[in-house]
N, C-alpha and C positions, 0 to 999 in steps of 0.2 A: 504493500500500500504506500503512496505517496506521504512523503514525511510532511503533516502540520508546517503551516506558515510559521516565522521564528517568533513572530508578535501573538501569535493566538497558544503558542505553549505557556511565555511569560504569561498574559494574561489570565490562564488559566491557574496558572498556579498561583498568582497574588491572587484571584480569586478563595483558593483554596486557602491560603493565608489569614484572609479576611475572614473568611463565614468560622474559619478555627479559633477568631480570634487575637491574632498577633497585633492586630491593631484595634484600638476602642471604636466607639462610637464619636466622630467628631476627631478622631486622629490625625496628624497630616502623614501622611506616606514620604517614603525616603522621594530624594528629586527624580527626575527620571535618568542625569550620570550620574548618582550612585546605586540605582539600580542596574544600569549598562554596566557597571562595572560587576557588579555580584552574580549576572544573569551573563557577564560576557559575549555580550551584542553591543550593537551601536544604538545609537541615543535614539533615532526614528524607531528603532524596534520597541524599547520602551516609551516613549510616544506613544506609540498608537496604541498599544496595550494599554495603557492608563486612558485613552482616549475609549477604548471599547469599552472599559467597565466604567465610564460615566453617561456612556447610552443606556448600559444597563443598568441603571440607577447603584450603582453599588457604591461611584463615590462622586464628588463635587466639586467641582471646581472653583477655585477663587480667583479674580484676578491678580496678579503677582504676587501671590501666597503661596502655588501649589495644588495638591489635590489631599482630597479632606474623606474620611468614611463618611458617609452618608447617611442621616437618621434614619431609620424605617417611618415610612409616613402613613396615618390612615388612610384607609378605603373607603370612600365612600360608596352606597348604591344607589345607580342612576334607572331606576326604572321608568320605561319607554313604555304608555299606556294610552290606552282610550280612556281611561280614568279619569288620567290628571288633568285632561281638559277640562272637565265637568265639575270640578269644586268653584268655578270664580276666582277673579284674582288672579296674583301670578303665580303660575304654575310651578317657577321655580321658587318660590319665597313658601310655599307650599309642601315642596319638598325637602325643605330644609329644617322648616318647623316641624314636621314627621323626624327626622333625624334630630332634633334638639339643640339646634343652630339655627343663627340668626343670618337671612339670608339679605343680602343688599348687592347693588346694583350700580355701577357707574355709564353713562351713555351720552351719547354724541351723534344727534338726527342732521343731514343735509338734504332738504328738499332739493326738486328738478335736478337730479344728477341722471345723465343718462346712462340708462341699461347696457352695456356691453351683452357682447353675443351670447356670452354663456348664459347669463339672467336673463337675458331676453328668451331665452328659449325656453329656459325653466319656466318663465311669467305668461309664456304664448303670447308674447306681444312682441312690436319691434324695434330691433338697434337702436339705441337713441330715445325710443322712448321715456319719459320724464318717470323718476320712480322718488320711494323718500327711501336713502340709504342708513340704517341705524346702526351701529359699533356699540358693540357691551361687552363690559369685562363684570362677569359675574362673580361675587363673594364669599364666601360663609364665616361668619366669626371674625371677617374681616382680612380672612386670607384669599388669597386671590383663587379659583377654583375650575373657570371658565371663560370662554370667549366666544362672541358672537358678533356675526354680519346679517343683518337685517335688511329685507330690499320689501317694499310695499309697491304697486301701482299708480302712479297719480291718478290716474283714470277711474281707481275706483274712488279713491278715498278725498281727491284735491274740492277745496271747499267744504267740506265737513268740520266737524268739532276733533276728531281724530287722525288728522294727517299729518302730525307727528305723534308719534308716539308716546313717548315719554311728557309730555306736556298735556295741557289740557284738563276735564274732570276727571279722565279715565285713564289719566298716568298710569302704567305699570299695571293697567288691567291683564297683560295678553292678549295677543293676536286672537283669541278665540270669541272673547267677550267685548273689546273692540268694536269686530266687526257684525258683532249681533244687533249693536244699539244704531248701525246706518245700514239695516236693513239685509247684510248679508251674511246668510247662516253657511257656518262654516263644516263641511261634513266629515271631510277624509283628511290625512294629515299621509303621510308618506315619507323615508327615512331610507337615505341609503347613506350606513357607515362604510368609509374607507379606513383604514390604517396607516398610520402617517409617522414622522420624525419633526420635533418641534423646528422650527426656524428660529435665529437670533431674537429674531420681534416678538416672540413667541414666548419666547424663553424669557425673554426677559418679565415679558407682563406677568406672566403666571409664578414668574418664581423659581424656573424649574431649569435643566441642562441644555446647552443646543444637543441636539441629536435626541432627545428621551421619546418613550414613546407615546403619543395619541391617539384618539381618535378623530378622524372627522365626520362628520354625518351633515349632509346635506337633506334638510327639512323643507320641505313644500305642504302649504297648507292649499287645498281645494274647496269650492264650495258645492252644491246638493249637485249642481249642473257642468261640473267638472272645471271649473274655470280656475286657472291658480289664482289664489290672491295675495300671497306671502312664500317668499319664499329665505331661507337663512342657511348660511355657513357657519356650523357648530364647532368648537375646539374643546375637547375633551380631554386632557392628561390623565394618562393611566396610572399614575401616578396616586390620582387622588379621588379616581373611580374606577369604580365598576359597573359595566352596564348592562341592564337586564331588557330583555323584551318580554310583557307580560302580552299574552295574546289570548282574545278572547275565543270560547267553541261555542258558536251555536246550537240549541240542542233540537233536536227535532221533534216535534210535535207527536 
C-alpha cells in the first residue's frame, strides 16, 4: 500500500497526543520548528498538520500566538419542522427559549437591490429585479451561533407595512406571520442543506476557525399556489449544532 502523506502521519499522531492528553485544554502546542524538529520533517509538513487538526476542530488558532487545544463546545439541536412555523413569532427566539437560552438577533435590511441570477431563479422572477436583501447574525446567550441572507420580492411586499423586515409593528415576527397579515399564506417551506468549510468572513462573525465545518441550507418559502416569496442563505457551524429533520407521516384514514 502506498505510504501516508508525511503531514497526515504527524497529524495523526499529535492527534493521538491530544485526545491522550499530553496537552490540556487551552494549551498552546510546541511551534511548528520545534515540532519539524522532533517529527524530522520540514516546517510545511508540520504546517499543514496543525492546519488539518484546526478544521477539525481539535485546536485554535490565534493570531501570533500559535495554536491552542481547543474547548469542546456545546451542541446545540437544530430541529427542521413544520412545527416551528406555527407557534408565532420568531421561530428562532422560539427555539432557543425551548433550549433555555436567550435568543437575539443583529440585522441589516437594503431595499431595491437587484436579484442576481441565482435569487432570481430561486424567487421565479427576473435578473435585476428589485428585492429587500436582509443579513442576520443570529445569537444565543449572546454568543454568536448563526448567519443568514434574506432576499424578499419587492413585488410582493413594496408598499406595505412589512417591506422591511426587521422594522415596523411586526419586527422579528418571521417570514411566516409577516406575510399572513398582507394577505399571503405561506404553505411549503423547502431546504436543501449542502456541506461546506467556513470562509475568513465567516469565521470570523461566528467565532469559529477558517476551514471548520458547516452547514448551508438554502431555505425557500412558497405560498398555497407555489409562488416563492422568500427565499435565504443559512450558515450553520457544526460546531454548535446539530441538525435534525422532524418529518411528518400522514396516517391514513
Amino acid at each position: 500500500m502506498p505510504r501516508e502523506a508525511p503531514y497526515l502521519e504527524v497529524a495523526d499522531d499529535l492527534r493521538r497526543r491530544i485526545k491522550a492528553g499530553e496537552w490540556g485544554i487551552g494549551e498552546k502546542l510546541p511551534s511548528g520548528a520545534v515540532l519539524a524538529t522532533e517529527y524530522n520533517v520540514g516546517r510545511n509538513v508540520t504546517q499543514r498538520a496543525l492546519d488539518r487538526l484546526v478544521i477539525e476542530g481539535l485546536l485554535q488558532g490565534r493570531a501570533g500566538s500559535g495554536r491552542f487545544v481547543r474547548p469542546p463546545r456545546e451542541r446545540m439541536r437544530m430541529i427542521r419542522s413544520r412545527h416551528r412555523e406555527r407557534r408565532g413569532g420568531s421561530p428562532f427566539r422560539a427555539d432557543m427559549n425551548e433550549q433555555g437560552k436567550v435568543g437575539a438577533w443583529e440585522s441589516h435590511s437594503q431595499a431595491r437591490v437587484p436579484a442576481p441570477d441565482d435569487i432570481a431563479q430561486r424567487l421565479a422572477i427576473q435578473p435585476g429585479d428589485h428585492c429587500v436583501r436582509t443579513t442576520y447574525e443570529f445569537m444565543a446567550d449572546g454568543q454568536p451561533v448563526q448567519l443568514s441572507t434574506s432576499w424578499e420580492p419587492m413585488a410582493i411586499t413594496d408598499g406595505t407595512p412589512i417591506v422591511l423586515p426587521e422594522m415596523g409593528p411586526l419586527a422579528g415576527a418571521g417570514v411566516v406571520e409577516r406575510m399572513r397579515t398582507i394577505g399571503v399564506a405561506v404553505d411549503t417551506a423547502v431546504e436543501v442543506p449542502r456541506p461546506g468549510r467556513a470562509t475568513q468572513e465567516e469565521a470570523n462573525l461566528l467565532g469559529i476557525s477558517v476551514g471548520d465545518l458547516l452547514m448551508r441550507i438554502e431555505r425557500t418559502y412558497y405560498d398555497g399556489d407555489g409562488r416563492p416569496v422568500e427565499t435565504a442563505d443559512l450558515v450553520v457551524p457544526d460546531v454548535r449544532w446539530e441538525i435534525a429533520y422532524e418529518i411528518g407521516i400522514d396516517r391514513g384514514e
